[in-house]
Backbone as CSV, one residue per row, in Angstrom:
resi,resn,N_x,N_y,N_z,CA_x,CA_y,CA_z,C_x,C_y,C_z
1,UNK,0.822,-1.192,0.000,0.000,0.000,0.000,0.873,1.267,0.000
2,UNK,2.017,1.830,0.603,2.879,2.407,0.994,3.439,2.741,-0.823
3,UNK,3.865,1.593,-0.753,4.569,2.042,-2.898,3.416,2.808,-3.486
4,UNK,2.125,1.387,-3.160,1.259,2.318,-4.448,0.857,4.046,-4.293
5,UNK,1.003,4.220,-2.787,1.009,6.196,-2.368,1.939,7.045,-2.700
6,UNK,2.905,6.310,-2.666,4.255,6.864,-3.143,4.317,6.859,-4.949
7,UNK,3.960,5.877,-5.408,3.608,6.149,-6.927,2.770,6.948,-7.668
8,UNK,1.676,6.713,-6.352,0.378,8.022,-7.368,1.085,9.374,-6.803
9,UNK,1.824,9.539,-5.596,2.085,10.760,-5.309,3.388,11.596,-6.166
10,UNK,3.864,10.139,-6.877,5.113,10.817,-7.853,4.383,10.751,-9.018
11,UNK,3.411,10.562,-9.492,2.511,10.615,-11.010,1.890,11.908,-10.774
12,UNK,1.984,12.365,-9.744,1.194,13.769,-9.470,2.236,14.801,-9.421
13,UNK,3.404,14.216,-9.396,4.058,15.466,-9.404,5.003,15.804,-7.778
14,UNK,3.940,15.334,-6.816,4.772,15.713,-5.354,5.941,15.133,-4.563
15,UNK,5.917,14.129,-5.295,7.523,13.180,-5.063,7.984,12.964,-6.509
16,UNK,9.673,13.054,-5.647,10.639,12.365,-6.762,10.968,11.268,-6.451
17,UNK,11.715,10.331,-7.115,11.972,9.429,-6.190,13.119,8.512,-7.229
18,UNK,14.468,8.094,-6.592,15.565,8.254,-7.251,15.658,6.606,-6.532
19,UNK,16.062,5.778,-7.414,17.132,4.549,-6.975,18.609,4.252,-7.025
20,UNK,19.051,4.230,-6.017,20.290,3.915,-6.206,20.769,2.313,-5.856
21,UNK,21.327,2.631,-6.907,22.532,1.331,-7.297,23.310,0.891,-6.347
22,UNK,22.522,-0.238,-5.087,23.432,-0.035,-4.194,22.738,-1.568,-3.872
23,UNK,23.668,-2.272,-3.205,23.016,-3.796,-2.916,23.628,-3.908,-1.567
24,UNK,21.993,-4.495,-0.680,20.557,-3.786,-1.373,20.141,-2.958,-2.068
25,UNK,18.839,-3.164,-2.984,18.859,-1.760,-3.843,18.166,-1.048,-2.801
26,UNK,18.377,0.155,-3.039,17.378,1.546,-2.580,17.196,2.399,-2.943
27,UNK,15.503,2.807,-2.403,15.003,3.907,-3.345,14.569,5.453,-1.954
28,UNK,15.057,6.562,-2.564,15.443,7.191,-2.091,14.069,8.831,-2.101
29,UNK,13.146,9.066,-1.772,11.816,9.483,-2.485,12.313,11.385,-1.588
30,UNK,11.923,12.315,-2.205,11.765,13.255,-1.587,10.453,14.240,-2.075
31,UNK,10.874,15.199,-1.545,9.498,16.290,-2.137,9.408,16.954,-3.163
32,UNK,8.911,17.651,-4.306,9.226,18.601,-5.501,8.860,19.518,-4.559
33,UNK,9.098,20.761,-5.416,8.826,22.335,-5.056,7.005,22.027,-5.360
34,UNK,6.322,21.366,-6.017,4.868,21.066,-5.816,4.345,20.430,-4.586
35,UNK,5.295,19.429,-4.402,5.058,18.561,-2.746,5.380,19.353,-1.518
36,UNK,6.085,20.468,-1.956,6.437,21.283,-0.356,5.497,22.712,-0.407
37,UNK,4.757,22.647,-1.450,3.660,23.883,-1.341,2.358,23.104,-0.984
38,UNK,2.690,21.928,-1.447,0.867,21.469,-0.722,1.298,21.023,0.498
39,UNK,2.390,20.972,1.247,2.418,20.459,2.588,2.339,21.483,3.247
40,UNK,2.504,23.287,2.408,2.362,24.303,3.467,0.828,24.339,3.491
41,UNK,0.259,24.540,2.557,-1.140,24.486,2.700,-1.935,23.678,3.643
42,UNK,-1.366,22.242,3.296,-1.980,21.161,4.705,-1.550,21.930,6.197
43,UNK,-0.381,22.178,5.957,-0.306,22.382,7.502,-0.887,23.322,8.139
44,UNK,-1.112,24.783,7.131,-2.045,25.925,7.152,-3.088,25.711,7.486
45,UNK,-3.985,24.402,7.022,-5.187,24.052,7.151,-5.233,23.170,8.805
46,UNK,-4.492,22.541,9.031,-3.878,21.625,10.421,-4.047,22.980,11.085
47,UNK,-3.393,24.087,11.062,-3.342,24.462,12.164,-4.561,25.662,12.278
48,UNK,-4.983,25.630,11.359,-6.309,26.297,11.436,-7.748,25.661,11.804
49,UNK,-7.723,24.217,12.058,-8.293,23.336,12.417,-8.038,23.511,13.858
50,UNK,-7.101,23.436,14.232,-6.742,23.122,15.772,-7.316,24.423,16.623
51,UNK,-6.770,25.316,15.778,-6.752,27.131,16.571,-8.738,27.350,16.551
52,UNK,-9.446,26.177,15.775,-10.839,26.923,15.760,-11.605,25.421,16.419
53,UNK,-11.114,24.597,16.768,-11.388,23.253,17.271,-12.743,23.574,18.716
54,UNK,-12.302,24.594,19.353,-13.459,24.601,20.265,-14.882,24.743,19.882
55,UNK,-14.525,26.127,18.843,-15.543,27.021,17.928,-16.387,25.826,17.184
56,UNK,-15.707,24.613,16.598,-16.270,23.594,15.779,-17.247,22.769,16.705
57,UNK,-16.959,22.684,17.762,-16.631,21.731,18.686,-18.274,22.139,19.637
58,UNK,-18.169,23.146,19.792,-19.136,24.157,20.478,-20.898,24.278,18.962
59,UNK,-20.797,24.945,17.752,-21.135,24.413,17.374,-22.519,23.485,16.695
60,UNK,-21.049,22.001,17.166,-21.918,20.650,17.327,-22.552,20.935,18.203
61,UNK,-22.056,20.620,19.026,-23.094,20.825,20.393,-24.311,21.392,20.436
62,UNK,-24.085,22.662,20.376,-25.888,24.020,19.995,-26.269,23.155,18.796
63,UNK,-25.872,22.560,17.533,-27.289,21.928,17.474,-27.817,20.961,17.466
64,UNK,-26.699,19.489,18.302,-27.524,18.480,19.110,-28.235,18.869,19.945
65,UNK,-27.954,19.544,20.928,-29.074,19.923,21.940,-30.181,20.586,20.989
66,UNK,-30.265,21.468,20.172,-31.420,22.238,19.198,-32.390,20.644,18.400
67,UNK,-31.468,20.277,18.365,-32.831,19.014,17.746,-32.690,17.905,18.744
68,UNK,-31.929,17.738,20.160,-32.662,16.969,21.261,-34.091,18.083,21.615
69,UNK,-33.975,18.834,21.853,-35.006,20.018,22.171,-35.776,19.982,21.399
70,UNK,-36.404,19.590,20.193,-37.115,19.861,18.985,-37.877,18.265,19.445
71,UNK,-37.020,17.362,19.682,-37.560,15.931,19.827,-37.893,15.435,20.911
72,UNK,-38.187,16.051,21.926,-39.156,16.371,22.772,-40.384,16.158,22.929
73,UNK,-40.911,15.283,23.679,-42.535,15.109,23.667,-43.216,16.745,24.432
74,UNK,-44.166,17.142,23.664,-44.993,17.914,24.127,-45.563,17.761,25.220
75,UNK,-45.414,18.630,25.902,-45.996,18.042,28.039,-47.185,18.961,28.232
């Protein structure tokens, strides 16, 4: 599973990935200048996730309770 991510991720452009001639063989994978702009973005998004996590979090909440409250037998 690991190769086949590493393959679609170098068919896309975001890895390189170099073998060397070495016995054992090995293959040696890094990032393009495409793979290190979508990892700023992910992480942009990571940490903008985290910094609003209560806000998300809070929310849920107002409107489980809004439709526990709605589902309510009439008294």
């Amino acid at each position: 599973m690991l190769t086949q991510t590493l393959r679609a991720l170098e068919r896309d452009g975001l890895v390189h990935r170099r073998v060397c001639p070495t016995v054992p063989p090995r293959v040696d994978y890094g990032l393009t200048e495409l793979g290190v702009e979508a990892g700023r973005l992910t992480s942009a998004i990571g940490a903008w996730s985290v910094g609003h996590a209560q806000l998300v979090l809070a929310a849920r909440q107002a409107l489980d309770d809004q439709a526990a409250k709605a589902s309510e037998p009439v008294r």
